[in-house]
C-alpha positions in Angstrom: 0.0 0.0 0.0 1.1 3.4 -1.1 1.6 6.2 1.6 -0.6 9.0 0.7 0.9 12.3 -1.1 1.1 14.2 2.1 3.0 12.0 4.4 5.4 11.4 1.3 6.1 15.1 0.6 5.9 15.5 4.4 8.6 12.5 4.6 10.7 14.2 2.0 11.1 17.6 3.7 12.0 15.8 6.8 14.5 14.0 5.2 15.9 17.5 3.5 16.0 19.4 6.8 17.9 16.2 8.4 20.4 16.8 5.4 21.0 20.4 5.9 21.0 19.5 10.1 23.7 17.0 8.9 25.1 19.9 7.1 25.6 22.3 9.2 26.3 20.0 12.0 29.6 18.3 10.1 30.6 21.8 8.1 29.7 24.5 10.5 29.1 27.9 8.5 31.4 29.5 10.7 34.4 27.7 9.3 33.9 28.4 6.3 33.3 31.5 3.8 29.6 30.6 3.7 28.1 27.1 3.0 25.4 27.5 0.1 22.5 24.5 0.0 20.1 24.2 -3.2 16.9 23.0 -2.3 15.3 22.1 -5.8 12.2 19.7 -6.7 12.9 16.0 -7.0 12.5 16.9 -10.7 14.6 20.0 -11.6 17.3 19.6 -14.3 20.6 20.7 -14.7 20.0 23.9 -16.5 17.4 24.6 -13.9 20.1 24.3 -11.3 22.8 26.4 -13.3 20.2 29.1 -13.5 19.8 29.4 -9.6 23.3 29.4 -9.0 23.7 32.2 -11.3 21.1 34.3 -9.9 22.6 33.8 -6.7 26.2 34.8 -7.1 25.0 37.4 -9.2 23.6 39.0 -6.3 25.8 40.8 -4.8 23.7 41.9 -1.5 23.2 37.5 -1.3 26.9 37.2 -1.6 27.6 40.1 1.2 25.3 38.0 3.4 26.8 34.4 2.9 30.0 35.3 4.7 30.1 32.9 7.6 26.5 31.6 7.3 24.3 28.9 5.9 22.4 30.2 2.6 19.2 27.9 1.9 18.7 28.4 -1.7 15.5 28.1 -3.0 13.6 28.3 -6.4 11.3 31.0 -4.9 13.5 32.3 -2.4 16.8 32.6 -0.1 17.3 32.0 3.5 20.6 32.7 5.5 21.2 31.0 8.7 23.5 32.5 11.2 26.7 30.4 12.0 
């Protein structure tokens, strides 16, 4: 029996905030310049993925912000976690 669309998307954000817990946990922000993570659909392509990293270090105001923090990178928006 298949779990219903909810619980699965619900399951798959779980899993993707574990990741970036994992993330931050083994490569604190602090240690670095700035740790950037893409959160994309399960479906996005490669140009897709291109394109958002463009937009992002094309930013220069996102790039001023990354320094010593987490960026979540979104296809609708950014988020910058302190270290």
């Amino acid at each position: 029996m298949s779990s219903p669309p909810t619980l699965e998307l619900t399951s798959r954000r779980l899993s993707r905030a574990i990741s970036i817990s994992l993330t931050v946990r083994n490569y604190p922000p602090a240690d670095y310049a700035g740790i950037v993570v893409l959160q994309l659909p399960d479906n996005a392509t490669a140009p897709q993925v291109v394109k958002l990293l463009e937009t992002f270090v094309r930013r220069e105001d996102w790039l001023a912000k990354l320094r010593l923090r987490l960026a979540i990178v979104e296809v609708w928006r950014v988020r910058f976690r302190p270290a």
